[in-house]
C-alpha positions as CSV (number, residue, x, y, z in Angstrom):
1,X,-105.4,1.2,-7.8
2,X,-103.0,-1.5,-9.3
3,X,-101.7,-2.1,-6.3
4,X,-104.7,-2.3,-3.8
5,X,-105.9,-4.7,-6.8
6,X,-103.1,-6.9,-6.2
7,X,-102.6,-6.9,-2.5
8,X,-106.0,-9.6,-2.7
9,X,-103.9,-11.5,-4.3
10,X,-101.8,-13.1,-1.5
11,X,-99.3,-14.6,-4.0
12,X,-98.1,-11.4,-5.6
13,X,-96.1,-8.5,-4.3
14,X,-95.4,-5.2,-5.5
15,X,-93.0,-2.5,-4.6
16,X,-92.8,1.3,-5.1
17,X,-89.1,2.1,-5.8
18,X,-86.7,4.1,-7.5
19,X,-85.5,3.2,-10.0
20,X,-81.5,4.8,-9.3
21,X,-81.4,2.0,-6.2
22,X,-81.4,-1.6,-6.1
23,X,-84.5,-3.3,-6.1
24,X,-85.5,-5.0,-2.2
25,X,-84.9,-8.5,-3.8
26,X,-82.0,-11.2,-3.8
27,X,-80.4,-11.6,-7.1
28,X,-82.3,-14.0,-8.9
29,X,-85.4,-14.4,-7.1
30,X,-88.4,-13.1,-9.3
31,X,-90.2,-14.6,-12.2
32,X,-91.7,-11.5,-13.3
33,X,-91.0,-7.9,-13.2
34,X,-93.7,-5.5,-14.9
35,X,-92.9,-1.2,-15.4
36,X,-95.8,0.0,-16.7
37,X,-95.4,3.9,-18.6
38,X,-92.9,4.4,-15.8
39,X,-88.8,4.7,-16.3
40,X,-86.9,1.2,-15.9
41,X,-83.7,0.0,-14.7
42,X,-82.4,-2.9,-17.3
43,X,-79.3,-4.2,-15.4
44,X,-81.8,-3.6,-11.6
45,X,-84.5,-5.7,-13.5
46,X,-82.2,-8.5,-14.9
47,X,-80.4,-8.9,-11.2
48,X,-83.8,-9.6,-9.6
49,X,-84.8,-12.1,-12.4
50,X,-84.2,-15.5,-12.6
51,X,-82.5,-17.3,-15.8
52,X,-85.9,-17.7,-18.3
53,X,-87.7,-15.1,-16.1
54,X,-89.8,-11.8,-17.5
55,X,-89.8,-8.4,-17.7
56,X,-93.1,-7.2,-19.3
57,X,-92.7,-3.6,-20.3
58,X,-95.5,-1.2,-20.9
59,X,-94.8,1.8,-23.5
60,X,-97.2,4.5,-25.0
61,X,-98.1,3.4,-28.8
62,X,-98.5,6.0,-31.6
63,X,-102.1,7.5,-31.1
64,X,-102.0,6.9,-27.8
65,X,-104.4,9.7,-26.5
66,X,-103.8,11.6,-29.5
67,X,-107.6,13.5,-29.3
68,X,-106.6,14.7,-25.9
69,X,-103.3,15.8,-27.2
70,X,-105.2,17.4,-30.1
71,X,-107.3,19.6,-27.6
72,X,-104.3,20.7,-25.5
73,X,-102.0,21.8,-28.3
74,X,-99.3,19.5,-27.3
75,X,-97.2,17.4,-28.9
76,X,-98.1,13.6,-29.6
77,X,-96.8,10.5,-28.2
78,X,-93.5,9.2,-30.9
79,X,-93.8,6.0,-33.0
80,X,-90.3,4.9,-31.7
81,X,-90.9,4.5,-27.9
82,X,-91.0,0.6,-28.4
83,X,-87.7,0.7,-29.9
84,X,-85.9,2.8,-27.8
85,X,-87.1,0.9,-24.5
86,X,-85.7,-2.4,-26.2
87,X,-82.7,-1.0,-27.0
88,X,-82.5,0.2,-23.3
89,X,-82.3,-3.2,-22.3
90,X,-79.7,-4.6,-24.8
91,X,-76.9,-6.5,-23.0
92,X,-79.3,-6.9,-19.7
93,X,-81.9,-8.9,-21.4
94,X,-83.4,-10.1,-24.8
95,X,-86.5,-9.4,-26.2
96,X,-89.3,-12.1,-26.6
97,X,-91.9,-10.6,-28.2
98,X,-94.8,-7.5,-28.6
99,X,-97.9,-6.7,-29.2
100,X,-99.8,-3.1,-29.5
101,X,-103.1,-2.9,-27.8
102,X,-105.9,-0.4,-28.7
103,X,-109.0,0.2,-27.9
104,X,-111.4,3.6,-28.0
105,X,-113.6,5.8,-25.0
106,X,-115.8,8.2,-25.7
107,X,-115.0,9.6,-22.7
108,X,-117.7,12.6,-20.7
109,X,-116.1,15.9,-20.0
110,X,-115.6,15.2,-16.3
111,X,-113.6,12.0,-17.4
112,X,-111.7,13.3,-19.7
113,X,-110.8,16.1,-16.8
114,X,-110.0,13.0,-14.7
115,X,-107.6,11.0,-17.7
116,X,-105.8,14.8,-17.6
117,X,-104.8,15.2,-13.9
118,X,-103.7,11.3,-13.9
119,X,-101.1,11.7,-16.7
120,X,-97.7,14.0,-17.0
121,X,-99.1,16.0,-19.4
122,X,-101.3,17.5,-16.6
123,X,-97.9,18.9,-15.0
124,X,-96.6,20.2,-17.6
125,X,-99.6,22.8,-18.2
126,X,-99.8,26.8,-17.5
127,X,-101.9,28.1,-14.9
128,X,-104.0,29.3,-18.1
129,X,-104.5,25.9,-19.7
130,X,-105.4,24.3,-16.5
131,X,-108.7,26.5,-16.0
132,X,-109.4,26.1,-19.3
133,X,-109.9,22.3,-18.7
134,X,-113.3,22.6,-17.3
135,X,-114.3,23.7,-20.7
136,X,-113.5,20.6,-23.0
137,X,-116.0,18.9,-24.3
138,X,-116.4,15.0,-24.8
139,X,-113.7,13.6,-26.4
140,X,-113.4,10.3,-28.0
141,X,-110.2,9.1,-26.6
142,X,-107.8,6.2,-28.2
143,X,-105.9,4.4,-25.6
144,X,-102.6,2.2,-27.6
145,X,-100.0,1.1,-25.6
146,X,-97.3,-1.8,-26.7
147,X,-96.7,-4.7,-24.4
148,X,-93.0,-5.8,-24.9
149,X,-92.0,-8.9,-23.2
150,X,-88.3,-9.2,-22.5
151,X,-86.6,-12.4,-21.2
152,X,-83.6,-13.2,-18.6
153,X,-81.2,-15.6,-20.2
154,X,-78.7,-17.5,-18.0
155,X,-76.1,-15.2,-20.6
156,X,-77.8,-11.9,-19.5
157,X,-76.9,-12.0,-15.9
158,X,-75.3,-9.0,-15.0
């Protein structure tokens, strides 16, 4: 959806890749990279960035869907994701700043079926636990993620 969103937008371009090859970019060339609860590439990231430019991060918060966790029996999301994905870019690029975002859904069985199949956690289920879906109720869902805005410094090029 993001990215039928942003093809209106004539001035912006977005690419599906891998993460384990280079980016299709010139060293450099972009002002902004965003990885959004996807795995990133620090080094990739600060090659295609120009001195000054961003990488705007996107991480799971604490509490971060914890009621759907709560009804699955699985584990919840860690406190120390924000940490560990700045760490991850040490030496590539310096961090800027973050902020944690939250808001709460009361979300309609059929959603909260939806929100399920769209995340990991869907995969990860028994054949057991996936029939069982059809059978949770409403669920008043938190949504937290932490923003973390990371910056390419002319002493960060790789």
């Amino acid at each position: 959806e993001a990215i039928r969103l942003g093809a209106k937008d004539k001035g912006a371009c977005f690419v599906v890749a891998s993460i384990h090859q280079s980016l299709p970019f010139a060293a450099c060339s972009l002002d902004i990279v965003l990885n959004v609860f996807a795995p990133r590439n620090p080094a990739e990231f600060a090659r295609v960035l120009r001195p000054g430019g961003r990488a705007l991060v996107v991480v799971p918060a604490e509490g971060h869907l914890a009621a759907l966790h709560d009804a699955l029996g699985l584990p919840h999301i860690d406190g120390d994701k924000e940490r560990r994905a700045v760490e991850e870019f040490q030496g590539a690029m310096v961090p800027s700043h973050s902020e944690t975002i939250r808001c709460h859904r009361v979300l309609p069985p059929e959603d909260v079926l939806h929100l399920i199949q769209m995340t990991p956690t869907f995969w990860h289920l028994s054949d057991e636990a996936r029939a069982g879906l059809k059978t949770l109720p409403s669920l008043d869902i938190e949504f937290a993620f932490t923003l973390i805005v990371l910056r390419r410094t002319s002493e960060t090029v790789p």
